[in-house]
N, C-alpha and C positions, 0 to 999 in steps of 0.2 A: 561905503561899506556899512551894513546892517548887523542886523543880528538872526538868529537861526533859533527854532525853538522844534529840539527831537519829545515828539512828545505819541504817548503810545507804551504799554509794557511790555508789549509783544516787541515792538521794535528795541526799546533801549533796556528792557528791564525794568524801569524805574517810571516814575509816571512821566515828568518833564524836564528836560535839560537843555540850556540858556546856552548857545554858543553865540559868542560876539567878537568881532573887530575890529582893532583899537588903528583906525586911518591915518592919529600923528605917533603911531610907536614904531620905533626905529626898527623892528623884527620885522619882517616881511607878512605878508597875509599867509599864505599858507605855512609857515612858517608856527605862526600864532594858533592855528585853525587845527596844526598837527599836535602842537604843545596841548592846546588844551583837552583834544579827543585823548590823548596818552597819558594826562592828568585823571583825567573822568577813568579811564580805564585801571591805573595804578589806582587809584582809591575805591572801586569796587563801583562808582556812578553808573559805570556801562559793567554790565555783566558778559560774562562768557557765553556768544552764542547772539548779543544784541546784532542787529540789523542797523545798521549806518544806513542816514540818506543814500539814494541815486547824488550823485556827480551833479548831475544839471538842476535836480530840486534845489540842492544844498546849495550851491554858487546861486541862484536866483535869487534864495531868501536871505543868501548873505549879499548879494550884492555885486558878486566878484566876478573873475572867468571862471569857466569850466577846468580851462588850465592848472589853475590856481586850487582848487578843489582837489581835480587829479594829482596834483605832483603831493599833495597832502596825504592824501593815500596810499600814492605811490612808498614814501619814506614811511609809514604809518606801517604798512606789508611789509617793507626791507627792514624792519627795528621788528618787526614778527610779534608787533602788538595788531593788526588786522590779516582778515584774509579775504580775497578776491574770488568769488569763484561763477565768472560767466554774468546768466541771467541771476542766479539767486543773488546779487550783487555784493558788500562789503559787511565782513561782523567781525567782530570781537573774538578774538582767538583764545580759545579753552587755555589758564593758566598754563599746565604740562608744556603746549607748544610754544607760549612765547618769550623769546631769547632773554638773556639778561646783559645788558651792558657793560663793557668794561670798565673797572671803575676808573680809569681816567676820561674815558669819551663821558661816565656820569660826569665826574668833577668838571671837566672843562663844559658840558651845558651846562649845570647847575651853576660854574662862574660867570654863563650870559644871563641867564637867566637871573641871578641877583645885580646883574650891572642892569638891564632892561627895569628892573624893579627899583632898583636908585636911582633911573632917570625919571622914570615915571611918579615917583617921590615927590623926587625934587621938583617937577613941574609940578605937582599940585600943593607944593610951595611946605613940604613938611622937611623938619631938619632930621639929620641921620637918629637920636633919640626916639623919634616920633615916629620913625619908620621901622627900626625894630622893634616897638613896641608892639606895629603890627604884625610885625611875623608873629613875633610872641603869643599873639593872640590868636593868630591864625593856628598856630601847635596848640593852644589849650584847646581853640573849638575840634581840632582832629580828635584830641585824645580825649574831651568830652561823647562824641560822635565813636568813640571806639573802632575808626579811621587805624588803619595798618600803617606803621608808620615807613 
């Protein structure tokens, strides 16, 4: 698995954006691949109206199936953070249309997603101090970047 690089303002909005594949983290690929399009989208990275890769570009340069790409969009459309339509193929769905989640299906991803981030810590050998620190810091560069929280 590689990495993917949406670059173009017309397509994402923004000039370049780094999507990548982490091969020993326990989250599945597309998995990973939908987390982080719906991160870039929550935080404004993809604007309302960007143009996502085609399906088979996107899995090339990442590495993966087509499968893998699709079922990523597929959950990515069913959470009504993208929309599909045909030939003009996948974008970013205009804030107004997309859903908000419950907030226990938030809590209970938000609870994998910091268990995913404690193993991944821990393998690159940082203790529980050292890894909040990072969050930490990772809130200050949001609310630096004037990031919605």
């Amino acid at each position: 698995m590689g990495a993917a690089v949406l670059s173009g303002r017309a397509r994402t909005g923004v000039g370049t954006v780094i999507i990548s594949l982490d091969p020993g983290s326990p989250t599945p690929p597309y998995a990973q691949l939908q987390e982080q399009i719906a991160t870039m989208v929550r935080s404004g990275v993809l604007a309302p109206g960007a143009r996502l890769p085609a399906i088979r570009h996107l899995a090339t340069d990442l590495g993966v199936a087509t499968g893998t790409v699709a079922r990523a969009y597929r959950e990515l459309e069913s959470d009504g953070v993208v929309q599909t339509r045909g030939r003009h193929g996948t974008s970013v769905c205009p804030p107004d249309r997309a859903r908000r989640a419950d907030p226990t299906t938030t809590h209970r991803e938000l609870a994998q997603e910091a268990s995913a981030f404690a193993l991944a810590a821990s393998h690159r050998g940082l203790d529980i101090d050292q890894a909040v620190e990072a969050v930490r810091a990772a809130f200050r560069r949001l609310a630096e970047e004037g990031s919605p929280s």
